[in-house]
N, C-alpha and C positions, 0 to 999 in steps of 0.2 A: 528606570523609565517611568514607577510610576502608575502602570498602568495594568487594569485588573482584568482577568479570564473567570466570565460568568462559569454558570454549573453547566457540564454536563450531565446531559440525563443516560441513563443504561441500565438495566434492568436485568439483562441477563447474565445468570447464574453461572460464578465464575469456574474453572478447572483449572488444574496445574501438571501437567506429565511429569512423572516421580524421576525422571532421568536428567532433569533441569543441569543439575552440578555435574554430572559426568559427559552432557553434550558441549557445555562452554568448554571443560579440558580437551575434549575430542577436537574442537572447530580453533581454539589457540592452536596442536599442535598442526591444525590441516592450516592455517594462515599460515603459520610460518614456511610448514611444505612448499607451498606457491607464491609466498612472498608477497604477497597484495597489499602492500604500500612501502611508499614512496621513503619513509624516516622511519628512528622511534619515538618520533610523537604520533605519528600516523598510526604505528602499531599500537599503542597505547591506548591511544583513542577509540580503537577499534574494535577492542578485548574491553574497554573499561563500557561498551553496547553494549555486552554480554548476549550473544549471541543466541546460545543455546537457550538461559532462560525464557527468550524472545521465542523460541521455537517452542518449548514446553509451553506454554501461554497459547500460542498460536493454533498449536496441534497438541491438545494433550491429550488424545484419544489415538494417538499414534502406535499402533502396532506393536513396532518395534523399536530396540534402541539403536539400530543400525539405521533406520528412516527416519527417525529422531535426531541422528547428526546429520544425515543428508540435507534436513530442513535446518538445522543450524548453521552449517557450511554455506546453505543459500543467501541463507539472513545475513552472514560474514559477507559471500560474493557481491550483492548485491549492495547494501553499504560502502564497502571499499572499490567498485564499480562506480558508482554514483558520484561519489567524492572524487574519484580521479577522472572519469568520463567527463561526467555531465555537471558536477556542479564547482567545482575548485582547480582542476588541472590543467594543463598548458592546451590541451587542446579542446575546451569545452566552447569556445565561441566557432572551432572551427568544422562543421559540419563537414567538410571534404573529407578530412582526417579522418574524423570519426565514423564517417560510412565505411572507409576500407579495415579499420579497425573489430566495429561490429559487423560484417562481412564475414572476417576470418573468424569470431566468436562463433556465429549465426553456423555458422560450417561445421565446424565442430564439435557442435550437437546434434545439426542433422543428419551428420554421415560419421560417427565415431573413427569409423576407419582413414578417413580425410588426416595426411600428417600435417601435425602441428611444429611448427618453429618450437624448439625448448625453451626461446627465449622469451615467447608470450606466454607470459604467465595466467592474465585473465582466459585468454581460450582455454590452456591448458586447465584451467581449474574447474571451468564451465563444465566441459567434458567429460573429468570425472564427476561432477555432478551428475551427467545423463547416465554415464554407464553405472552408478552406483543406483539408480534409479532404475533402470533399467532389471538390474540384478535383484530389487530386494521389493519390487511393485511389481510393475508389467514392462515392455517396449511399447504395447499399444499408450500406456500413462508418460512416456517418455516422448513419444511423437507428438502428443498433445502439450507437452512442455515447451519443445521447438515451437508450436505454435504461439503459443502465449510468450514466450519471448523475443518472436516476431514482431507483435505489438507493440513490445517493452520498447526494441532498440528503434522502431520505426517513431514513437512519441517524442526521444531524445533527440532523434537526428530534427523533427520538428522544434522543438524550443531551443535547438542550438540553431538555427537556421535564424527563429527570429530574432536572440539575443546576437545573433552578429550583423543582423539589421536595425539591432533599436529599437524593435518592434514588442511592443509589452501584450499580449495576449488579451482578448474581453472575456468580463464572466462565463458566457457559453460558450466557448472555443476552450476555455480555459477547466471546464468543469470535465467535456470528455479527455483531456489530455493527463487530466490528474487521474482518470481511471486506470491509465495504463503506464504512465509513467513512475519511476521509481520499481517497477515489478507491479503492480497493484492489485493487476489480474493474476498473473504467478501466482502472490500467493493466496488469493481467497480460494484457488482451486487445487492448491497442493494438499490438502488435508484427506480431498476426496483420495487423490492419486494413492496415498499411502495404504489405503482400505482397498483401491484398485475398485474403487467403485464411480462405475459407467453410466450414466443416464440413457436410454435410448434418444435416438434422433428427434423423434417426435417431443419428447420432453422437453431435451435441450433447445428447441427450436419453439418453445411458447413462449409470449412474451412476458407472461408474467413471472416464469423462473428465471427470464432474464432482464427482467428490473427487478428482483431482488438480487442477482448478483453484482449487477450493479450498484446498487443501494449499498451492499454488504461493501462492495472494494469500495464507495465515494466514503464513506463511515470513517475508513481507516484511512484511509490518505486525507484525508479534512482533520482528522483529528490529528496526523503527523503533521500536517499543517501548520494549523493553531500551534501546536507546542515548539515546534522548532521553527517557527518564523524569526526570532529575536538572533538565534543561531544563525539561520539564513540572511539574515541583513548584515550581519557580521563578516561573514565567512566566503557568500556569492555576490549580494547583493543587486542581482537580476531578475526580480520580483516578482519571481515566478512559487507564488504563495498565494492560498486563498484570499488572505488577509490585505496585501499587496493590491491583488487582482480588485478588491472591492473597493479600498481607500480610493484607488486610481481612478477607477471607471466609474463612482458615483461622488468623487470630491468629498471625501468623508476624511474627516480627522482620525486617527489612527483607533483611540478608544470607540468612537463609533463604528468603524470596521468590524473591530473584536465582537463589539457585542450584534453586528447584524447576521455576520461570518456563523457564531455559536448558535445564534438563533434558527439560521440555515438549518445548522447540522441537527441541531434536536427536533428540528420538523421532519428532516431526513429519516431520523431514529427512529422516531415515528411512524411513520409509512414502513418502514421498515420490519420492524417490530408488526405491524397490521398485518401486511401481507403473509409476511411468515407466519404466523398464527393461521390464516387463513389457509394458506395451502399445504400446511399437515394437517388440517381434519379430513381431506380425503386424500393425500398423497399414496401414491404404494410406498414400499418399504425403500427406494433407493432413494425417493429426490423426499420424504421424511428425513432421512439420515443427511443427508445433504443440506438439508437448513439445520439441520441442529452443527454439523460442522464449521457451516456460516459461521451461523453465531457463537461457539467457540474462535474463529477468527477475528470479527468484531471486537467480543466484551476481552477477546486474550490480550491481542493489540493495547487496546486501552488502558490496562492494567501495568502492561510496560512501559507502554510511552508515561503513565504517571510517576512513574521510577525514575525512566530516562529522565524526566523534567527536572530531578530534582540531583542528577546526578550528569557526570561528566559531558555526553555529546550536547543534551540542550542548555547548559546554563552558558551565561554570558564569557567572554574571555577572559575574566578576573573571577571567575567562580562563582558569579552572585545568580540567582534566581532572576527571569525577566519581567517578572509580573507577579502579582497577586493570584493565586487562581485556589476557588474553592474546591478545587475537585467532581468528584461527579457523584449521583443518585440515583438511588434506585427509586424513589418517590416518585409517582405518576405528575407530568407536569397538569398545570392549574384548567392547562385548555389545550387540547390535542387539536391543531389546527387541520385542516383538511383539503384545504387548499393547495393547490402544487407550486413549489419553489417558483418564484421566475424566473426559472434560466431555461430557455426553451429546448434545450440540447438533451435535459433530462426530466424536464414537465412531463415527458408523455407515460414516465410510470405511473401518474397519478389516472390515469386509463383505467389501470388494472388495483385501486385502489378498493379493499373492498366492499369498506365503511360507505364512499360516496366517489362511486368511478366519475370520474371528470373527460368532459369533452374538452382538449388541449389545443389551443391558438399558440402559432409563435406570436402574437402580437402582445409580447409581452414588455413592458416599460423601466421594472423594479425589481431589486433584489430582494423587495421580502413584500 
């Protein structure tokens, strides 16, 4: 292609859960148990994610090594979910399908006891995900997993709705649907689960711990973005990618996307980075613990996907690399911008911004 992936910035201090190698044998033999794909290039492709690693990265303040494959298994599900639902399978343009499909999932983990057909295998597997969860956290962390997987299958049934209209999504429509699509919220909040640690109400309902959870899950789906877009024009081709979403709607040449796409995201990092700094100098001791689990999600993420990039799911279909890409730094960038992104869907974090809170207009015109 030709074309090059500026630096990301990141800064946060990485971890690694010491159970890395024994969650990918744990979650190869749990795929096979439930059989979540289609061949063996599907399985192949699957295992060569490397699941577990992706979980130790993710979570590696995780507990136990029993919650440690749980989160591996998810990382497995959801993957092999994605790929057969929503992005490559027979029935990913057809939203009808797919509601009574994620239905019987949706069921499955809300009511354990609900029987399952033996021959769905994604419900079956979802399930035991909850009951293993259930077993080795809380039910109260379990109930709140239904919820955030609510979100998940209610975003897919939305982009299959438009791609079986032809309908290519705008940058703000498209910024909160990448928060929840894919899992995104799942997992920035599965770390907590595993510590079985609760926010109270009051907490969970300020805004400014919830623009940095969101900040935290845009981080990670932007950055899965950027790297497997090359992958996704190959493989779906339904342009449902940051990079897509920007070339489209502001008529940019593809390298110009990239570079306004990554510009986004390290403003994002940014804010990011502020606020969380800001709200552990007087956090209590849970929603303290709670951003630093963030950011374990974040900078883990990141760390894989640069693996993944250079290894089986994101390179091109002839094995080649789809770009140039420097990697990322921890080097302060030159000018920490302060300004809020212009996508008015998620401008209003720069509200609680703490450097220089911003008064937020949708009358916004431009991506950067």
């Amino acid at each position: 292609m030709g074309l090059y992936m500026p630096t990301m910035y990141c800064p946060i201090t990485l971890h690694l859960h010491p159970g890395a190698d024994e969650a990918d044998a744990h979650t190869e033999a749990w795929l096979d148990q439930y059989g979540l794909y289609s061949d063996t290039t599907q399985r192949a492709r699957l295992l060569s994610t490397r699941c577990g690693r992706l979980a130790a990265h993710m979570a590696p303040f995780c507990p136990s090594p029993e919650l440690l494959n749980v989160h591996a298994d998810y990382c497995t599900w959801a993957f092999a979910f994605d790929d057969e639902f929503c992005d490559e399978g027979p029935i990913r343009f057809h939203p009808a399908e797919q509601t009574e499909a994620f239905n019987r999932m949706l069921r499955a983990i809300e009511v354990v006891e609900y029987p399952i057909d033996p021959d769905d295998n994604y419900s079956s597997a979802l399930r035991d995900i909850r009951i293993r969860l259930d077993t080795f956290a809380s039910p109260a962390q379990g109930d709140r997993f239904v919820e955030w997987m609510r979100g998940y299958f209610m975003i897919e049934l939305w982009k299959s709705g438009n791609a079986a209209r032809g309908i290519l999504p705008n940058l703000d429509d498209y910024a909160v649907a990448r928060l929840y699509g894919g899992g995104g919220m799942v997992f920035s909040q599965l770390p907590a689960s595993y510590e079985d640690l609760m926010l109270d109400p009051r907490t969970v309902a300020r805004r400014d711990v919830r623009a940095l959870l969101e900040a935290a899950s845009t981080l990670v789906c932007w950055d899965s973005d950027l790297l497997a877009f090359a992958k996704e024009r190959e493989r779906t081709s339904d342009g449902n990618n940051l990079i897509d979403i920007i070339a489209n709607e502001f008529e940019l040449p593809l390298q110009e996307a990239i570079n306004t796409a990554m510009d986004l995201r390290n403003r994002v990092m940014c804010f990011y980075l502020r606020l969380g700094k800001a709200l552990r100098e007087d956090a209590n001791p849970e929603l303290h613990r709670y951003s630093v689990l963030l950011d374990q999600y974040v900078r883990g993420f990141l760390e894989w996907a640069l693996e993944a990039s250079t290894q089986h799911r994101y390179l091109r279909s002839d094995g080649t690399l789809p770009f140039t890409f420097e990697g990322w730094t921890t080097d302060s960038l030159a000018e920490e911008a302060t300004e809020p992104v212009a996508i008015p869907s998620i401008a209003w974090w720069w509200q609680h911004d703490p450097v220089n809170p911003q008064k937020i207009s949708r009358a916004v015109s431009s991506a950067n």
